[in-house]
N, C-alpha and C positions, 0 to 999 in steps of 0.2 A: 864144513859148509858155512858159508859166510852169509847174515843175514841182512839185509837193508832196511832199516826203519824207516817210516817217514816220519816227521816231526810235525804235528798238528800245529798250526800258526795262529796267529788271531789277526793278521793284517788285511784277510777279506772275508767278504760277507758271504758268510753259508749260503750255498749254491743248492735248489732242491731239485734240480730237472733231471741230473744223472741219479738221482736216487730214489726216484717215484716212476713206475711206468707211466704211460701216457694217459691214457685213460684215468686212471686213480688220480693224477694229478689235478687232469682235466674239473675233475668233478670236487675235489677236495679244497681247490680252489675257487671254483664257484660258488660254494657254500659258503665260506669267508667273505668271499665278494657281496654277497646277499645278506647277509647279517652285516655288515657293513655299511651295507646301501640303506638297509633300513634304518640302522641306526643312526645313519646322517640324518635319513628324512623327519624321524621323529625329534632329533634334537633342533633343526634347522624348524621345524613347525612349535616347538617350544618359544624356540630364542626368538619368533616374530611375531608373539604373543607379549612374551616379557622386554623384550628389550633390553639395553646394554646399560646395565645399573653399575653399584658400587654394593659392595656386603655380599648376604645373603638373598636378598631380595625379595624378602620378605616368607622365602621357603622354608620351613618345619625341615629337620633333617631328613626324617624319612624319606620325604617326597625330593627331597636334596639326594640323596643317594640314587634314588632309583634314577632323575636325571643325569649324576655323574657316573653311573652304570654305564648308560645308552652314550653318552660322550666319549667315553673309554673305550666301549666296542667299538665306537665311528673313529676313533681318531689311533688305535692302538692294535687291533687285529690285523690292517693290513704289514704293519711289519714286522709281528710276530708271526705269521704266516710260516717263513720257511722253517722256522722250528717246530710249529705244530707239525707240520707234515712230515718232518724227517721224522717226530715220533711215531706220527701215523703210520710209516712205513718200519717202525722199530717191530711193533706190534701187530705188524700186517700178517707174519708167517704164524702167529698164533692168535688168532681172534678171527673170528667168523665176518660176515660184512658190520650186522647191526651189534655186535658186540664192539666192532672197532670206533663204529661210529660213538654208540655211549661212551666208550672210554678218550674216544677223540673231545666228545661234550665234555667228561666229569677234568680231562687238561683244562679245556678254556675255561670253566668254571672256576679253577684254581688260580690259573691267571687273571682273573678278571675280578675274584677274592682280594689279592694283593693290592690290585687297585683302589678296590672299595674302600679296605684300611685306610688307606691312604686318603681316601676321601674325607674320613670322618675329620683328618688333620684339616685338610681344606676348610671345610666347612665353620671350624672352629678358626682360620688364620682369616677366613672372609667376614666373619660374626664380628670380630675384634677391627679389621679394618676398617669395616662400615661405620661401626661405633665412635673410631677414631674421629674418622673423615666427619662425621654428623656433629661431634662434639667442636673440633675445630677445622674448618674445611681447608687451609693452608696446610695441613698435615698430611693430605693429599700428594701435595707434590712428595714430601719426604718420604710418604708410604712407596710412590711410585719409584722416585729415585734407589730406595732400599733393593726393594723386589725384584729390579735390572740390574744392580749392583750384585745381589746374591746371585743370583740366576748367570750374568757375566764370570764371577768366580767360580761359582761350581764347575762351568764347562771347561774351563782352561785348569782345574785341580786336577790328584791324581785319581781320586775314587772315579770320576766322571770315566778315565781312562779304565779301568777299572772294570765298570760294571757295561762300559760301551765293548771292549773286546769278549766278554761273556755272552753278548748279545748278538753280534756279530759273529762269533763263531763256537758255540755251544758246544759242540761236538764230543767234546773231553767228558761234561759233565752230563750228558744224555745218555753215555754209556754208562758211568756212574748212576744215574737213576734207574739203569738196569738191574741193580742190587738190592734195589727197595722190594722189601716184604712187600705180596699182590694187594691188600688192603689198604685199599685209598691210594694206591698207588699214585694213580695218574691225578688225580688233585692235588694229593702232594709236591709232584714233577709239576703241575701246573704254577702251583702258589710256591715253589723255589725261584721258577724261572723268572714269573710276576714279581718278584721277589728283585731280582736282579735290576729289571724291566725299571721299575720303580725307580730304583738307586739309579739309572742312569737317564731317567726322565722326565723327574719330580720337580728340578729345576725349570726346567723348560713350561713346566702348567703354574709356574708362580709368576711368570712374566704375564699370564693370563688377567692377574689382579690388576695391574695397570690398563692392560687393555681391554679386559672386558671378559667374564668368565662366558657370557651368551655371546659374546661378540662373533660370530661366524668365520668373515676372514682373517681374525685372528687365531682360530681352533685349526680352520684349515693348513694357515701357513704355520703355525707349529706341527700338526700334524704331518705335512710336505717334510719338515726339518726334522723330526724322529722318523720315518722314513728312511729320508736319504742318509741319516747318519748309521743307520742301522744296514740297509744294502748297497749306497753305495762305495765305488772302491775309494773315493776321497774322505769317507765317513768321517774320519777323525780329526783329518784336517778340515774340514765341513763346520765340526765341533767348535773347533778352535776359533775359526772363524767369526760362527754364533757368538761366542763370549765376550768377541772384543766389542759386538758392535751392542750388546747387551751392555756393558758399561762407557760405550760412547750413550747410549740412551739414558743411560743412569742421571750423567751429568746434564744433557738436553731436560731431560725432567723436572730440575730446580726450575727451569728459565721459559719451559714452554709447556703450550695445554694438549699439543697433538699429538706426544708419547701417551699420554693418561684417558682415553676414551672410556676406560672400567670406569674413571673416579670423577671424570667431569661433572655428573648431576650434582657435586656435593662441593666444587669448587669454586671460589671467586674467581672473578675474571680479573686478569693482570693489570 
């Protein structure tokens, strides 16, 4: 008897609607949607408090993390979505309703852990920029140019490639996290995937330091751009796209003030 494999691909993005009945989807999605919604509203009623600085802005880390928490969920849940759920429905034939739901929380927990991490780096690359910008405010432009210039290369490198097809199509390693010993399981599977997430994202929130870490339609339009590179089907070439015009901006940044809205408070005017 002859058997037909299929070959798992990473060229599209994890489809969730054949693999969730209707109802459980219905509803497992609108919990995402609602933690999301809120967590726009709270960062969007921050950022028109603070306004669009350079640095840290004057925030103690602590209270820096818990906003870069609520920014991650606003800007990061919705396209992780089709992977929580395909777990959700991994764990569906063995977990009760409220059992699936905690183990659905202690994932995004994990997920949203890996972010954190990554936070603390922020925090520390925005403490240093501010510093810079206040000691000489020309340095400003170069800050800005650097940050578009990295952010340009990372997306056109191969890790970007990399950690976007793991993101895009999980599949492989979901089954994989089906081998993990039950403790902490699904925090684990959380903080692997955030793990990925990261590496194919981190670049995209460093463009954030020229434009503005409160900056709103800045958050948003990268937000849109992790998104679409994550579901849809031009995602990669999306990517690529991002990168070039990330180092057309790089070079606009020596010569002009309108790429740099993060760093404006701290620069001469030309």
């Amino acid at each position: 008897m002859r058997t037909t494999r299929r070959r798992i691909t990473n060229s599209r993005p994890l489809r969730t609607g054949a693999l969730l009945p209707a109802r459980e989807l219905a509803v497992a999605w609108s919990l995402l949607v609602v933690i999301a919604a809120l967590a726009w509203l709270l960062t969007v009623d921050q950022a028109r408090d603070m306004g669009v600085e350079p640095g840290t802005m004057g925030m103690a880390l602590p209270l820096f993390l818990l906003l870069w928490l609520a920014m991650m969920a606003a800007m990061m849940l919705p396209s992780v979505a089709p992977v929580a759920l395909t777990w959700v429905r991994g764990i569906a034939r063995q977990s009760s309703g409220a059992t699936r739901a905690l183990r659905t929380t202690e994932f995004l927990c994990g997920y949203l852990l890996a972010w954190t991490a990554f936070g603390l780096l922020a925090y520390g690359g925005l403490a240093l920029t501010g510093a810079l910008v206040d000691r000489d405010p020309e340095a400003a432009r170069w800050i800005g140019a650097a940050a578009f210039a990295l952010a340009g290369l990372y997306q056109l490198g191969p890790l970007k490639d990399i950690c976007l097809r793991h993101c895009r199509s999980p599949m492989a390693q979901l089954m994989r996290y089906a081998a993990y010993r039950p403790r902490l399981r699904d925090l684990r599977v959380g903080l692997h995937h955030g793990a990925y997430c990261v590496g194919c994202c981190w670049a995209l929130m460093v463009v954030l330091i020229p434009l503005g870490v409160m900056n709103i339609a800045a958050m948003a339009g990268v937000a849109a751009l992790i998104f679409l590179e994550k579901l849809s089907y031009r995602g990669p070439q999306l990517a690529r796209v991002a990168g070039v015009a990330f180092l057309v901006l790089a070079v606009l940044a020596l010569f002009q003030d309108w790429p740099l809205p993060g760093l404006q408070d701290s620069m001469t005017p030309m």
